[in-house]
PAVO-828414 format. One record per residue (C-alpha): x, y, z; residue number from 1. Coordinates in nm, 2 decimals, padded with zeros to 4 digits. Each point is the difference from the previous one (the first is absolute). Layout:
+--------+--------+--------+------+
:      u :      v :      w : roti :
+--------+--------+--------+------+
:      X :      Y :      Z :  NUM :
...
+--------+--------+--------+------+
***
This chain:
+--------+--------+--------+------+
:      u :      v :      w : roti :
+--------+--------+--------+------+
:  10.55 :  10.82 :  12.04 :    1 :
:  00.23 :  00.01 :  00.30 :    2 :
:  00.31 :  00.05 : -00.22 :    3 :
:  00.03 :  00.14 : -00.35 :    4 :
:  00.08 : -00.23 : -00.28 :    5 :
:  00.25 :  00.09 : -00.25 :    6 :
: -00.14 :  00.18 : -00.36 :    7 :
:  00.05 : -00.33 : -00.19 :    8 :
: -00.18 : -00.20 :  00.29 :    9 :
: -00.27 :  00.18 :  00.05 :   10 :
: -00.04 :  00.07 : -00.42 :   11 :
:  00.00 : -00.36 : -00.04 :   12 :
: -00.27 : -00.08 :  00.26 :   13 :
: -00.17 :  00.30 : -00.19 :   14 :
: -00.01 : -00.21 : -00.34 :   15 :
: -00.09 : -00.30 :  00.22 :   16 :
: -00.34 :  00.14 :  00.11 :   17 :
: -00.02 :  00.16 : -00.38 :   18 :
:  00.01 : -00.36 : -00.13 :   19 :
: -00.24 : -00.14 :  00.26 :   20 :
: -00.25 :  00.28 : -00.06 :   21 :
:  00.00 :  00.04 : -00.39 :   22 :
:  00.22 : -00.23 : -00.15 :   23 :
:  00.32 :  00.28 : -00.08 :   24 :
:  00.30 :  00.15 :  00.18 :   25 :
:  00.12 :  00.31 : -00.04 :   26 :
:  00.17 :  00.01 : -00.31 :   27 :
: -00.31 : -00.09 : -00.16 :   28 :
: -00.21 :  00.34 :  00.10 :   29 :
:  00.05 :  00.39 : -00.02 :   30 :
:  00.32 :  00.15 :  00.14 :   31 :
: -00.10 :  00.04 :  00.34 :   32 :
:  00.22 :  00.20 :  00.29 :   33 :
:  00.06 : -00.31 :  00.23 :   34 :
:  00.30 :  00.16 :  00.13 :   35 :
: -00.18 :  00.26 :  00.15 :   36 :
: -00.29 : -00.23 :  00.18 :   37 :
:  00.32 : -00.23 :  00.13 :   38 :
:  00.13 :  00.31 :  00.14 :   39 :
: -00.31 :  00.13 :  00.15 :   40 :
:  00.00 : -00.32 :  00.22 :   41 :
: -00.31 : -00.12 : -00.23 :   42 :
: -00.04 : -00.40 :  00.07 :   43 :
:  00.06 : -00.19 : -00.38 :   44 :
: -00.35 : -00.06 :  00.02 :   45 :
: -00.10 :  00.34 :  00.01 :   46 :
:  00.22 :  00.08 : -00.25 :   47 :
: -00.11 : -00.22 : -00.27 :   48 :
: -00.40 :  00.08 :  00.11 :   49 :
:  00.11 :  00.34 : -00.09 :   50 :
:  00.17 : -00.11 : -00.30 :   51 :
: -00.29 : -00.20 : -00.10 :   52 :
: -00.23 :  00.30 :  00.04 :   53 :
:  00.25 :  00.22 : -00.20 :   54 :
: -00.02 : -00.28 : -00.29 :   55 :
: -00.34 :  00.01 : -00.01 :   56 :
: -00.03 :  00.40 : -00.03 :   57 :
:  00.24 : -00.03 : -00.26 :   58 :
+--------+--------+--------+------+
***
């Protein structure tokens, strides 16, 4: 990404790819540090693959 979306943009194209992928956003799995993936520079799909993966350890 050339520029960095705002938190609430790039959360919502995180719950986006959720949906695509497995049919739930966000709100729907375990509390999950997004914050800290958003401000590592983490693209909202490798945020909610890693959220995915921490759902299924879970």
């Amino acid at each position: 990404m050339s520029k960095k979306l705002a938190y609430d943009q790039w959360k919502k194209k995180v719950d986006d790819w959720l949906y695509r992928k497995i049919g739930f956003t966000s709100e729907c799995l375990p509390d999950f540090c997004y914050r800290d993936c958003w401000d590592a520079g983490d693209s909202p799909s490798e945020a909610a693959e890693a959220a995915f993966e921490y759902m299924q350890e879970y």
